[in-house]
N, C-alpha and C positions, 0 to 999 in steps of 0.2 A: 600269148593268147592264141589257143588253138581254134580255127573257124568251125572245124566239126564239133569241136568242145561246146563251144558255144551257141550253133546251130543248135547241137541237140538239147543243151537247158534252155534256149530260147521256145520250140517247141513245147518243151515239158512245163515249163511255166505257161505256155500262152494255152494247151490244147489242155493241162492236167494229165496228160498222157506221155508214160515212158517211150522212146520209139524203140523199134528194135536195131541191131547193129548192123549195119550195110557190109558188105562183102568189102568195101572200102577201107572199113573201119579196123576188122579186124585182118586186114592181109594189107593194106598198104598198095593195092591195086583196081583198077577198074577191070573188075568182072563183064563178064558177057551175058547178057541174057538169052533164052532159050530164043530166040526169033532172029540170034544172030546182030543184034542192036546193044549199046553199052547198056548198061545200067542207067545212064544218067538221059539216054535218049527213051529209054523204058518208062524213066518216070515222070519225063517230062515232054514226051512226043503226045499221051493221051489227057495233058493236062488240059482247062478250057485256056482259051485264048483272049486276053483283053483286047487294050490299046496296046499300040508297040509301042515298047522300052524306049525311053527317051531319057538320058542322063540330064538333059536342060533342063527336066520339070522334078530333078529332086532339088532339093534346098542347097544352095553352095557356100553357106554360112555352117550345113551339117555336114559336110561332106570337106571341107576343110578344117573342121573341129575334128575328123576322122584320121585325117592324115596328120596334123598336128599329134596327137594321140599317139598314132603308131610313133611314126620317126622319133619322138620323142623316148620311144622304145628301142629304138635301133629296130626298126620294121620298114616296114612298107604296102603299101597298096596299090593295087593294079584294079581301074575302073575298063570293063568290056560289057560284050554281050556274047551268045550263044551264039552257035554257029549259025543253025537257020534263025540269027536274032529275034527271035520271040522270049528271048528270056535276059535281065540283067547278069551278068557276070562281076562277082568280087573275088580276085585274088590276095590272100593277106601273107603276107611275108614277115613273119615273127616268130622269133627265138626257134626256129628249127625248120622243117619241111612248107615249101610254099600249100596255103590250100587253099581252093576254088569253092565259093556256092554262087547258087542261081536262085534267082526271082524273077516272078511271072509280074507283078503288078507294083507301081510305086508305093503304096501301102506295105507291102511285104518286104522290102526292101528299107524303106522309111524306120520300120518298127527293128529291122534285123540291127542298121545302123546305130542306131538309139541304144540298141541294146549291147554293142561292142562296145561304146560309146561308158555304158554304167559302170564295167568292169573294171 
């Protein structure tokens, strides 16, 4: 289970809209944006700001059904946050290259989970 893979039909399904492909996607690297900032500080430096990220307040009956899941897969998962922690970090470690996404709000993270979760 690839997390960009899945990131992206997660969007496509939830917004009805295709996204387009990140510099990520198609090169296998984190691109620079013009101001000198990564990509992922570009798109997530001018996002709004909730509550902070707190992994206590997502469900741990969901989040151990995740991990059961992967391993079961011969995977793994790595629970963080962003560097200036405003944002949830999941690293998914399955059948090939580790991959990283981010969430601003327990909601979005809730629905991402759920959604590794159907596949």
């Amino acid at each position: 289970m690839k997390v960009s893979k899945a990131r992206y039909e997660y969007n496509k399904r939830e917004t009805g809209v295709e996204m387009a492909k990140r510099y990520e996607d198609k090169n296998g690297k984190n691109g620079t944006a013009a101001a000198g900032r990564s990509k992922i500080a570009e798109r997530f430096g001018n996002a709004t700001r909730g509550e902070q990220p707190d992994w206590a307040r997502i469900n741990a009956e969901l989040l151990w059904a995740l991990i059961q899941r992967l391993t079961a897969d011969d995977g793994a998962v790595m629970f963080g946050y962003s560097r200036d922690g405003g944002a949830y970090s999941l690293k998914v470690y399955s059948g090939g290259e580790p991959e990283k996404a981010y969430f601003h709000t327990d909601a979005e993270m809730i629905d991402f989970i759920n959604y590794l979760l159907e596949e």
